[in-house]
PyMOL commands that place a pseudoatom at each C-alpha (Angstrom):
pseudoatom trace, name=CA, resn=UNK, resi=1, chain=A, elem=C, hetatm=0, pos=[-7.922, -11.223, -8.658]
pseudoatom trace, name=CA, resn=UNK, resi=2, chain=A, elem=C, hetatm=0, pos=[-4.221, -11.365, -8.408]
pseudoatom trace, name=CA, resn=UNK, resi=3, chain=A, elem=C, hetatm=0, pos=[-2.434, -12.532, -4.933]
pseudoatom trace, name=CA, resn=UNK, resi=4, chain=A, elem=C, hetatm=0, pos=[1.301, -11.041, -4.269]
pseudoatom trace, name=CA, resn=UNK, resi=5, chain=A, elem=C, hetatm=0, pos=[2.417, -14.198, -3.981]
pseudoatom trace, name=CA, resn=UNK, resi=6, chain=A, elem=C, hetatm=0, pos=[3.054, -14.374, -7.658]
pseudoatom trace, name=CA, resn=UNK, resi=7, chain=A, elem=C, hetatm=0, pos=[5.088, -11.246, -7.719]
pseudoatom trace, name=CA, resn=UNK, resi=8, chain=A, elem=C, hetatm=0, pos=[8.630, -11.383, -7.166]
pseudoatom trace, name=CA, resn=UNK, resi=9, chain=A, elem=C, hetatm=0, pos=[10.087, -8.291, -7.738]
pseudoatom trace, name=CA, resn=UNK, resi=10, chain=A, elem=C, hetatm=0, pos=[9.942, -5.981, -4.561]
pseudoatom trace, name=CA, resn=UNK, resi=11, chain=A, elem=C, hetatm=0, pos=[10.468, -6.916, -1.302]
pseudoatom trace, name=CA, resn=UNK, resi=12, chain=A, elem=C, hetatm=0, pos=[7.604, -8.188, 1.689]
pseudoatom trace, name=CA, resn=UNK, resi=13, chain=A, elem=C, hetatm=0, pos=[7.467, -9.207, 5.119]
pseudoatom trace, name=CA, resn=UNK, resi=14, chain=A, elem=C, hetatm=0, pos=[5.966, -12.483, 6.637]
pseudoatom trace, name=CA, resn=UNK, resi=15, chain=A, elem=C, hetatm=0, pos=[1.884, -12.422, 6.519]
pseudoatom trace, name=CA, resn=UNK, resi=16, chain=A, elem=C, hetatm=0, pos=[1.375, -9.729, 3.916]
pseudoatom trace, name=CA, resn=UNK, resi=17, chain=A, elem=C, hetatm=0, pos=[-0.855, -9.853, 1.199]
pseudoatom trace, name=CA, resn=UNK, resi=18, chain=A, elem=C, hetatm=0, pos=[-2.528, -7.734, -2.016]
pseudoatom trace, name=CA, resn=UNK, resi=19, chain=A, elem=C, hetatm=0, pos=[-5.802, -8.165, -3.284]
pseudoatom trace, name=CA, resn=UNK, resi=20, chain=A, elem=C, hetatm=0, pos=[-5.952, -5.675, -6.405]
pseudoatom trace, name=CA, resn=UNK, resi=21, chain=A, elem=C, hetatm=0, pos=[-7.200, -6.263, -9.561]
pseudoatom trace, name=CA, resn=UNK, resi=22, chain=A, elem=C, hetatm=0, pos=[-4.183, -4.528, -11.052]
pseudoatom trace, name=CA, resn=UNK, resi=23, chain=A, elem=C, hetatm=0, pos=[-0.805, -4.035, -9.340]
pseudoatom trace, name=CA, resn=UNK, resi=24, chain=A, elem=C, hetatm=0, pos=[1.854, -1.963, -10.624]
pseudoatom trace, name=CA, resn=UNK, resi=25, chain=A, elem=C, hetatm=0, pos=[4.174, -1.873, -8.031]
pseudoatom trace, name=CA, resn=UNK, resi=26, chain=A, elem=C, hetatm=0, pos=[8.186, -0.394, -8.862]
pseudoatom trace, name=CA, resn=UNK, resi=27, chain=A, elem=C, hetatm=0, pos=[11.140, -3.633, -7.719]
pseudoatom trace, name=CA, resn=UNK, resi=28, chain=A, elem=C, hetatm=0, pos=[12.486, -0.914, -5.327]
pseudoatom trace, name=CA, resn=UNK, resi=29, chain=A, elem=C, hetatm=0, pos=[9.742, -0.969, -3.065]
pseudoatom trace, name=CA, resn=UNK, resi=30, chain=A, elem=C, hetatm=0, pos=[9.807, -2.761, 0.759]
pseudoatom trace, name=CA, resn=UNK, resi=31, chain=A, elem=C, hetatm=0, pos=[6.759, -3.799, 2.103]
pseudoatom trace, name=CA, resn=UNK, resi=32, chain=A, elem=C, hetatm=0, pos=[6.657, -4.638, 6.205]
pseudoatom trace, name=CA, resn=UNK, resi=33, chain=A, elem=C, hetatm=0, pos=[4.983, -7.891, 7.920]
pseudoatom trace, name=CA, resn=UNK, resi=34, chain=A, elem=C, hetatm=0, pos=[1.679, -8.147, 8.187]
pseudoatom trace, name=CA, resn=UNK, resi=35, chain=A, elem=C, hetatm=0, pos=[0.877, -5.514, 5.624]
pseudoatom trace, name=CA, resn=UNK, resi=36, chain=A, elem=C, hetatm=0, pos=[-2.907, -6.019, 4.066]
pseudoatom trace, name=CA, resn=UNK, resi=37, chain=A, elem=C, hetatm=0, pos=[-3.266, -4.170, 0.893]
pseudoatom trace, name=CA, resn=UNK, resi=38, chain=A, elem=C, hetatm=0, pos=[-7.389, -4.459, -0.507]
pseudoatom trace, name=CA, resn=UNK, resi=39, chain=A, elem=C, hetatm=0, pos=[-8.118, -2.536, -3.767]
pseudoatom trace, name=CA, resn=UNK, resi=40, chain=A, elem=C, hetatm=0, pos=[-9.217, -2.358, -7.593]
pseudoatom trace, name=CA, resn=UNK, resi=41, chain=A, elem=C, hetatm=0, pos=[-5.626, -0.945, -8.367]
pseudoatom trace, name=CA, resn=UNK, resi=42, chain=A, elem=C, hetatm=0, pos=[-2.826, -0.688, -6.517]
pseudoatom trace, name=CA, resn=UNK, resi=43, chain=A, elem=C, hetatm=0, pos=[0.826, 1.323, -7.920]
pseudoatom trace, name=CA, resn=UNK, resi=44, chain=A, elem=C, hetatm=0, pos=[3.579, 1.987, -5.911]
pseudoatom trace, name=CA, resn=UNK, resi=45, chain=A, elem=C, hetatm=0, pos=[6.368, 4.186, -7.284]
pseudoatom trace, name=CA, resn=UNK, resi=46, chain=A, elem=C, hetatm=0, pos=[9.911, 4.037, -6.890]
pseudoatom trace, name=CA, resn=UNK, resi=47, chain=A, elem=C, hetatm=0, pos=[11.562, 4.322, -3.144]
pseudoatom trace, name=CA, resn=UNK, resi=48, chain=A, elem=C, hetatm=0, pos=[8.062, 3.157, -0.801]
pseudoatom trace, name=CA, resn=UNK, resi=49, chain=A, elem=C, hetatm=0, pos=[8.471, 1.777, 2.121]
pseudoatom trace, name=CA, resn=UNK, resi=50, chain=A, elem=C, hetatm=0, pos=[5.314, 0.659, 4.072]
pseudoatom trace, name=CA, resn=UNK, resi=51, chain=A, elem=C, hetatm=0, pos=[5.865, -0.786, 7.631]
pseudoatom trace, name=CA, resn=UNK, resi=52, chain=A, elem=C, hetatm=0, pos=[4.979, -3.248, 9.816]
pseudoatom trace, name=CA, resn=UNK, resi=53, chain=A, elem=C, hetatm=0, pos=[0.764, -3.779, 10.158]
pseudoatom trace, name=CA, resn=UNK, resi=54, chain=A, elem=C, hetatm=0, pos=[-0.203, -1.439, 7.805]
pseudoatom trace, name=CA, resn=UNK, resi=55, chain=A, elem=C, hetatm=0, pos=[-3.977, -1.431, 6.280]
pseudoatom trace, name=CA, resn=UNK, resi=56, chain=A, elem=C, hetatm=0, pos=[-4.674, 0.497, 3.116]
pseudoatom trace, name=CA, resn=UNK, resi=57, chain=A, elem=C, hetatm=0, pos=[-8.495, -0.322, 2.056]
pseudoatom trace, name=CA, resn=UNK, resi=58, chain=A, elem=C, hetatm=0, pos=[-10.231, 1.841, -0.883]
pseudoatom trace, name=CA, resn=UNK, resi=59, chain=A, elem=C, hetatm=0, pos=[-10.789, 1.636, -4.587]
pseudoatom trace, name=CA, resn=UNK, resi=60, chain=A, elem=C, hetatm=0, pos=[-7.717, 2.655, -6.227]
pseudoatom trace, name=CA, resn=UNK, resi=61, chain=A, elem=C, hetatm=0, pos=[-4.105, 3.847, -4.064]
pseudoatom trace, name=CA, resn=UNK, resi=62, chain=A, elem=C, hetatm=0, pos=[-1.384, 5.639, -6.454]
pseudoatom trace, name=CA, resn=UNK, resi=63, chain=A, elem=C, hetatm=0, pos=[1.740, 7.059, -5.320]
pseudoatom trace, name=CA, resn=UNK, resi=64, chain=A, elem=C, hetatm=0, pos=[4.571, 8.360, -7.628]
pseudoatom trace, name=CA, resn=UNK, resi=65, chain=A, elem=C, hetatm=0, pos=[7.479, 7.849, -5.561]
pseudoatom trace, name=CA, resn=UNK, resi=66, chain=A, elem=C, hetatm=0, pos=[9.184, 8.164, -1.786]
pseudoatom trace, name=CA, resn=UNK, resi=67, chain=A, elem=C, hetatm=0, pos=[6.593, 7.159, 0.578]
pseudoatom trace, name=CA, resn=UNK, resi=68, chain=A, elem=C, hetatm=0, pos=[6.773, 6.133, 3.784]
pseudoatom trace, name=CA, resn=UNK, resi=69, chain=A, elem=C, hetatm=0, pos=[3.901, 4.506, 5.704]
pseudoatom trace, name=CA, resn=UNK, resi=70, chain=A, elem=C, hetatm=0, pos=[5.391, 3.944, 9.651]
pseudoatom trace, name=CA, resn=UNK, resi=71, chain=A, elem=C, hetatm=0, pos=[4.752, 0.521, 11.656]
pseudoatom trace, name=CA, resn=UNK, resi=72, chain=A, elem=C, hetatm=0, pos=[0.244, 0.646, 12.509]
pseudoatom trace, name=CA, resn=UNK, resi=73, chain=A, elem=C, hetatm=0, pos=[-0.724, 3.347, 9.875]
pseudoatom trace, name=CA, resn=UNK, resi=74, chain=A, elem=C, hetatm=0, pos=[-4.150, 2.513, 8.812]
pseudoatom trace, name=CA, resn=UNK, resi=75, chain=A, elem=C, hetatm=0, pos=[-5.500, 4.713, 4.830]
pseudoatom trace, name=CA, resn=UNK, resi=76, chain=A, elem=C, hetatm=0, pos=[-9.213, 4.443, 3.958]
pseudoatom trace, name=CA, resn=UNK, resi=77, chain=A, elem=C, hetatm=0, pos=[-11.109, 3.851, 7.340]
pseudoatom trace, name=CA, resn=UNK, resi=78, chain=A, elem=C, hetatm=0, pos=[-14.140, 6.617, 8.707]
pseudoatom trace, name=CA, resn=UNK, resi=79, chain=A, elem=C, hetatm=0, pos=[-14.977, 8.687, 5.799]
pseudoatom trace, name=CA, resn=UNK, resi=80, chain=A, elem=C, hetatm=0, pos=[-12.861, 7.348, 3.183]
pseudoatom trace, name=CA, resn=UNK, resi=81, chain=A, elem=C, hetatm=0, pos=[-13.868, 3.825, 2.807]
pseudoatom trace, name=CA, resn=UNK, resi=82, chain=A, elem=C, hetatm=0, pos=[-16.781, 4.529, 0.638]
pseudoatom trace, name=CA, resn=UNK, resi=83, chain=A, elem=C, hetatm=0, pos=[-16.577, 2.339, -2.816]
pseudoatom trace, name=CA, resn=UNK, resi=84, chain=A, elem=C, hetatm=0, pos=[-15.814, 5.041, -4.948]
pseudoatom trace, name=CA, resn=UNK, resi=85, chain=A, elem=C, hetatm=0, pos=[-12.338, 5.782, -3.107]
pseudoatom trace, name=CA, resn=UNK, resi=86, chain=A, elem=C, hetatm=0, pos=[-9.574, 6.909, -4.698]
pseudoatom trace, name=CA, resn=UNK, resi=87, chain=A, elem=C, hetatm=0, pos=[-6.335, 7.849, -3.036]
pseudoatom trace, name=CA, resn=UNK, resi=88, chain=A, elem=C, hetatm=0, pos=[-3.716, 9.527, -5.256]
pseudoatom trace, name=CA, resn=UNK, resi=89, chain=A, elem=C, hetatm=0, pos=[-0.239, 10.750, -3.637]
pseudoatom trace, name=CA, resn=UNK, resi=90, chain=A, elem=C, hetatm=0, pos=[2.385, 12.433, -5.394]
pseudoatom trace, name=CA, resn=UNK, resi=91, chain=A, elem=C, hetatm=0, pos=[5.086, 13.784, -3.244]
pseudoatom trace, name=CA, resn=UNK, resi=92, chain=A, elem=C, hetatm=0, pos=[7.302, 12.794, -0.872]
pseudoatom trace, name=CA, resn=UNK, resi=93, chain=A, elem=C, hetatm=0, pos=[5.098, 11.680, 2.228]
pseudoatom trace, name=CA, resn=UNK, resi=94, chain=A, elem=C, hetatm=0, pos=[5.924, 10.187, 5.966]
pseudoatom trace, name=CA, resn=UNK, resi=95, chain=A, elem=C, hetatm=0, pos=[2.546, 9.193, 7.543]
pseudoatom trace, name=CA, resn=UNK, resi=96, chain=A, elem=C, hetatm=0, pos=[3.713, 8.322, 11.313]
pseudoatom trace, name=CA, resn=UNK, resi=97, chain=A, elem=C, hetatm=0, pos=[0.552, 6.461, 13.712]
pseudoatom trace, name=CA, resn=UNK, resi=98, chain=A, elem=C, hetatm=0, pos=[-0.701, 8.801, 15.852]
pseudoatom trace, name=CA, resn=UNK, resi=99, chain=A, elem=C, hetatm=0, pos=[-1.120, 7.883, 19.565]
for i in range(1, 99): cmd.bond("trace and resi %d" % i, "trace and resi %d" % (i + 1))
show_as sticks, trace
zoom trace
């Protein structure tokens, strides 16, 4: 497995982490504080942003460009954290935590 720790070129926050056996993530991306990232493959496109205490857990998680994951959002719990999950986004997405 490969740890973020030994990639450089974006920026993170304090007390986050990958855990992907592949990582393709573009130098323009931010990633919050205490952001836990847990999948086969992760890519990030250009222009991300993921906030603070974010949780993405499934197989594979590919977005082309201009996401925005707000502060608490939490991808691949319930129904979509089977092992054969893939989450694929491809246009320009705000995903705010609901109350």
């Amino acid at each position: 497995m490969m740890y973020l720790e030994k990639m450089k070129k974006f920026r993170i926050g304090k007390n986050s982490k990958i855990i992907a056996d592949h990582i393709d993530i573009h130098p323009s991306v931010k990633i919050g504080k205490n952001v836990n990232i847990k999948c086969d493959t992760i890519k990030l496109g250009e222009f991300c942003i993921i906030g603070d205490n974010v949780t993405i857990e499934c197989r594979s998680f590919e977005v082309d460009s201009w996401l925005f994951l707000w502060h608490g959002v939490e991808i691949g719990r319930g129904g979509c954290s089977s092992p054969n999950q893939m989450s694929r986004l491809e246009r320009v997405l705000v995903y705010l935590k609901t109350q």
